[in-house]
N, C-alpha and C positions, 0 to 999 in steps of 0.2 A: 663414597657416593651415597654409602645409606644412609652418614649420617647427615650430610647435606639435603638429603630429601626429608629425612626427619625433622631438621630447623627448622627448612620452607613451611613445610607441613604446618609446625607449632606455630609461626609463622602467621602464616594466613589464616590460621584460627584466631588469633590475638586480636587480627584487621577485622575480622568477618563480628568477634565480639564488640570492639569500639563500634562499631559502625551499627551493630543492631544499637549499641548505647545510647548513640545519638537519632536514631531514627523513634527510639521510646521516648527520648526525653522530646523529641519535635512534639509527638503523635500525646504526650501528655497535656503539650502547654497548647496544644490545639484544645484537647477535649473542657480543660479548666475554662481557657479563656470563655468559651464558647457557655459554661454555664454559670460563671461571675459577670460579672459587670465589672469597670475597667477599674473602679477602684478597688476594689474587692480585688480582685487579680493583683495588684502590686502588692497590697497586702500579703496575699500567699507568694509572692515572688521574694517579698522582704521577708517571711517567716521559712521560706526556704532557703537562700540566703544565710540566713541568722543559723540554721539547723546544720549546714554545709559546714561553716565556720567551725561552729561546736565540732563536729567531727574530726577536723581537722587537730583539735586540741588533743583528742584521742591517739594521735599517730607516734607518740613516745614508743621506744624502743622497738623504732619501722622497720620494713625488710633489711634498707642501706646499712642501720646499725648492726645488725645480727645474723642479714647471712650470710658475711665473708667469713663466720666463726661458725656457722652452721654447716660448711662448704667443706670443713675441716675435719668433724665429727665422725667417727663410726654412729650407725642408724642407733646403739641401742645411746648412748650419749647426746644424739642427737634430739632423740623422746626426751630427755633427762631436762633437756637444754631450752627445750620448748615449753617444756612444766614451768621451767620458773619463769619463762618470755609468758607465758600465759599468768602469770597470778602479777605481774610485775606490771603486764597492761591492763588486768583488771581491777589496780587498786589507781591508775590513773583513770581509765573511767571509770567509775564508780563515783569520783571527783567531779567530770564535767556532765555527767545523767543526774547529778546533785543537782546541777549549778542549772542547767534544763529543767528541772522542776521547779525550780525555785524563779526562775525567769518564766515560764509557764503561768505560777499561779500567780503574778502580780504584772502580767502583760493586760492590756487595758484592751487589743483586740480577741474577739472571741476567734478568730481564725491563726492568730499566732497560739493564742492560749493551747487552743486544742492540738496544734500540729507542734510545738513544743513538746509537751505534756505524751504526745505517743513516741515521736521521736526519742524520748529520753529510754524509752526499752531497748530502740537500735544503738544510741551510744554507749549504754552499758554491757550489751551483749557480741557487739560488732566484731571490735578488733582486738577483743582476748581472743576470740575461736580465730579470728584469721593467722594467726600462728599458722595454721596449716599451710597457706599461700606462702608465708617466709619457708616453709620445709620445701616443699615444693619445687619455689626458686633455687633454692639451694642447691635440688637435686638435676635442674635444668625440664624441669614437666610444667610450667608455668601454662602450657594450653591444655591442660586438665581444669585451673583455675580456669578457662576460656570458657569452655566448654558449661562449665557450673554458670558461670554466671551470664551466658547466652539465655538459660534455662529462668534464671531469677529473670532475666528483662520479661521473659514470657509471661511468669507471674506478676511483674508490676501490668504491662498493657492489660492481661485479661482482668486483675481486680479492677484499673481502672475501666474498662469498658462496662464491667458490672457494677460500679458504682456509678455513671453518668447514664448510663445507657439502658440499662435492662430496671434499676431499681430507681426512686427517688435520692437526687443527690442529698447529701449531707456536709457542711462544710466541717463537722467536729471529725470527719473519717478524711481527711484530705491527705493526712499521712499516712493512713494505712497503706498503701500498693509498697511505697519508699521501706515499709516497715517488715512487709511479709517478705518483700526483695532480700531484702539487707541480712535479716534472720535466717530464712534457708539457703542462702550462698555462704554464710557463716557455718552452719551447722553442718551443713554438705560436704564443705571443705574440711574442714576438723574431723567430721568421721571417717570420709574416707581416707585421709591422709595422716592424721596422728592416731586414731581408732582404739586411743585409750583416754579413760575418762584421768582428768589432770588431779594431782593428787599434792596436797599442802605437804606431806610429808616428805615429798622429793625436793622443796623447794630452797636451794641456797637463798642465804639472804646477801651475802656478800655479792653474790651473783647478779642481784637486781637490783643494790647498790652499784655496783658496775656497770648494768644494763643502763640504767637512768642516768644516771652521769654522761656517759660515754654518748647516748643517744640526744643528749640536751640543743647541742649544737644544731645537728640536723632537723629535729626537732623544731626549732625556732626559724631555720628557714623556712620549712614547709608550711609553716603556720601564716610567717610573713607573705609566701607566695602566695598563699588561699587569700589571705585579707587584698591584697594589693588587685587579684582578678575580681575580688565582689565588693572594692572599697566604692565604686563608682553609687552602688545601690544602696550603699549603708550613708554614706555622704548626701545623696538628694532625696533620704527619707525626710518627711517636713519641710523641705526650702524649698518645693513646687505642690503644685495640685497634687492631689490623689491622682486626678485622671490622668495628665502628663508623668506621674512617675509610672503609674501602668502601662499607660505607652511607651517610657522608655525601657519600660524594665524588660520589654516584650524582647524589643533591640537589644539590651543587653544579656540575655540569656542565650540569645539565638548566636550571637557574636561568641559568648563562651564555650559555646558547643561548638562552632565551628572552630574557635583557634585550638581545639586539643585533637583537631588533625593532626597539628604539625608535631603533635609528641608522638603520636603515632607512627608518622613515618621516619623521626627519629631513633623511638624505637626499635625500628624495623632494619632504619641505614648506617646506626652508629656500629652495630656490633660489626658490620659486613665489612665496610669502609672505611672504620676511624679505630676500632679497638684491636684489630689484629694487626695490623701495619706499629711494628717499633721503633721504625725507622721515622724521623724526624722530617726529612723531605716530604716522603710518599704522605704522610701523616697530615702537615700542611698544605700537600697540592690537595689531597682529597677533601678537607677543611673546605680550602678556598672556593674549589669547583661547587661543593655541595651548598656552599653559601648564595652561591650564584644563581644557581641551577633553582632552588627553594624560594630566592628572594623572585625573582623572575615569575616563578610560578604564581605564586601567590599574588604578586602585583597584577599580571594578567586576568586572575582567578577574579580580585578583586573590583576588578573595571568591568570586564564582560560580564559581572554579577549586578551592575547599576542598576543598569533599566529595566531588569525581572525583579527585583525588590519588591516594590509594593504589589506585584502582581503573590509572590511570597508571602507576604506577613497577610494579604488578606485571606487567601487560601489556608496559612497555618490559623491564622488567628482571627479572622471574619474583618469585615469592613473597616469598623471604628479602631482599626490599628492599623490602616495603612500607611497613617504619619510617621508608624514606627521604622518605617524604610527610610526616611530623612536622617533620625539620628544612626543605623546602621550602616549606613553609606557611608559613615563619617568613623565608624568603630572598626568597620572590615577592611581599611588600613593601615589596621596597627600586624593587621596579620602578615605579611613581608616583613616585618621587625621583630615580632614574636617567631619566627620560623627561624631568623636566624641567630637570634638570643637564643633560642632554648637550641640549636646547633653547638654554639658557643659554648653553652654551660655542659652540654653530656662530653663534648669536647674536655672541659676541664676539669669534670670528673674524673679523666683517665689519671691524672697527677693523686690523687686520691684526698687532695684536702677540704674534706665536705665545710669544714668552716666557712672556706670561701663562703658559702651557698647561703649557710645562715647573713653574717653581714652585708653579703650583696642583696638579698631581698627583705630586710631590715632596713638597709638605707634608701632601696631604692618604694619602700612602704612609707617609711618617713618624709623623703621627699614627695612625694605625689598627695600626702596629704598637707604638708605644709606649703606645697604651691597654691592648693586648693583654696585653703585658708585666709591665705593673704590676699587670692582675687575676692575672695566672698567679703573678708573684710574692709578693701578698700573699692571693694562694690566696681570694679573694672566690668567687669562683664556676669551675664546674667548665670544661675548655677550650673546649668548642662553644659555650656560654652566652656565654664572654668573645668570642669570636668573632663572635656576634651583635650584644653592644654593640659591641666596637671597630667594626664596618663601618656598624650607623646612626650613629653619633656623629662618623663618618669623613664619612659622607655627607651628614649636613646643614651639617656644615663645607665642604664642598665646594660647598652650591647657596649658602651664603653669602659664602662667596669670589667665586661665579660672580656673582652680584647686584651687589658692591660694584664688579667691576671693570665691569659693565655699565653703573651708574650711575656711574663716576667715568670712564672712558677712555671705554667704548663710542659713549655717547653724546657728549658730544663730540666723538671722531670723527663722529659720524653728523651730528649740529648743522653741524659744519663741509664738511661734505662739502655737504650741501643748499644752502649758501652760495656753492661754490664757479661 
């Protein structure tokens, strides 16, 4: 029972952190919006955007890689094991806070320039200290991480209210709040949790030849994921007005934030539901019900969400974006597909073949831009529209990818495993 109340506990701190996440990330694109003008806002929506992505490139030898070997370790091996996880992801950032500077100083706006250009101190310092969060997980305290970084959203909201609010803005400091976040949630976690300074002489190399290998696959998925959720902004940068990508971009953010609910409760319902059960039946009823149960929800969510939209986007973002409820009306559902894709995928996680995960959102990145491609080429419909289709077309490719491999590898593994 104690330790049942201990999960809930970790638990509900995990929800309690997503959810302040998303209410900093609303309460930020309110206050931006509110002192750009709309072109100027896409702008910072495309240089955040562009910074996200970078980040993303940083996720070489990620928790998935290293904590099933971290899991394994006596604590003092486990220090050992983090030294070289930490020096092994700080010579891969060190590579894309290059490649941030360098796209920084030869970016043509002054708002990408500047928010490049700060940003390159969080991808260089980020996810070598998050090592600690891989320990962490390891050890099952992952709402300690919670806990940290409820504390960081506190410090982005209050920078930003002091940058808009109390002082004259600045658009060269747009990254700072992102920056002072990201650095004390890093710093925080590594002291308290590894609380020894990393040391090159501990460092196998063989180790982090093995780390980066082994990590490559997943790796490439994650990458392909990031790209595939912000390819819509990187594709209508240039083929419409400033103004209309502002307005969409407003929709497409708002829509991002909302679909990482459904990891959320994901994360909440796979371990309960889907990963204790070995049993192959129990395993699939729960699959199926949870698919129902989630697609259901979200459709409903999705509809009774219509007619408050523009009463929303003007509230978060003032007036001259309440167009932007026309194109999210149209992005808020994909969220019933995305709830049960990403079902589908932690589902076939349990088989353990993370490859999967790279090739399926590789192809399904590949296809979504080359649909794009072809309506822009033969000029069928105008580029938002093409946008629309490429990402449904994209995405039910993808819950049917997630089905086949479910029923051809998943189970199986799960048959076999109930045997063993």
């Amino acid at each position: 029972m104690f330790v049942n109340k201990s999960i809930i506990a970790g638990l509900l701190v995990l929800l309690f952190e997503r959810f302040v996440q998303i209410i900093s990330a609303i309460y930020a694109n309110h206050l931006i919006s509110k002192a750009l003008p709309i072109e100027q806002f896409g702008i910072w929506q495309y240089a955040f955007t562009f910074s996200n992505i970078l980040m993303s490139l940083t996720w070489m030898c990620g928790s998935e890689s290293v904590v099933p070997q971290l899991s394994r370790y006596s604590l003092r091996k486990k220090l050992i094991y983090c030294n070289t996880i930490f020096f092994a992801r700080l010579s891969v950032s060190s590579l894309v806070a290059t490649v941030s500077v360098i796209l920084a100083i030869t970016a043509e706006s002054e708002i990408v320039r500047y928010y490049l250009l700060f940003s390159s101190v969080t991808l260089l310092a980020r996810e070598p200290l998050m090592v600690g969060f891989a320990k962490w997980q390891s050890e099952g305290k992952l709402y300690l991480s919670g806990i940290i970084q409820i504390f960081g959203c506190i410090i982005r909201i209050l920078t930003l209210y002091y940058l808009f609010i109390v002082i004259n803005f600045d658009i060269k400091f747009l990254a700072l709040p992102w920056v002072l976040e990201g650095i004390f949630v890093a710093i925080v976690m590594y002291c308290c949790s590894i609380c020894k300074f990393p040391r090159i002489s501990l460092v196998r190399l063989n180790d982090i030849g093995f780390l980066l290998k082994r990590s490559f696959f997943i790796w490439g998925g994650v990458v392909a994921y990031a790209l595939f959720m912000k390819i819509d902004r990187f594709l209508l940068k240039g083929n419409i007005s400033p103004v209309d990508y502002g307005i969409y971009s407003a929709a497409s953010q708002i829509n991002e934030n909302t679909a990482s609910v459904t990891l959320i409760l994901i994360q909440v319902l796979a371990p309960i539901l889907l990963y204790k059960n070995k049993k192959w039946k129990i395993f699939n009823r729960n699959l199926i019900v949870l698919s129902i149960i989630m697609f259901t929800a979200f459709s409903l969510f999705s509809f009774s969400l219509k007619p408050f939209t523009p009463y929303i986007f003007t509230f978060v973002f003032g007036h001259d974006y309440v167009t932007s409820a026309n194109y999210y009306n149209i992005l808020v559902f994909l969220l019933p597909f995305f709830a049960v894709d990403n079902l589908i995928n932690a589902a076939n996680l349990a088989s353990k073949s993370y490859y999967y995960y790279t090739i399926k959102w590789c192809l399904v990145f590949l296809l979504c831009l080359s649909i794009y491609s072809a309506l822009k080429v033969s000029a069928i419909t105008a580029p938002i529209p093409s946008i629309f289709i490429a990402l449904y077309i994209s995405l039910f490719f993808s819950i049917l990818v997630s089905i086949y491999w479910y029923l051809t590898v998943t189970k199986k593994y799960l048959m076999e495993r109930a045997n063993d």
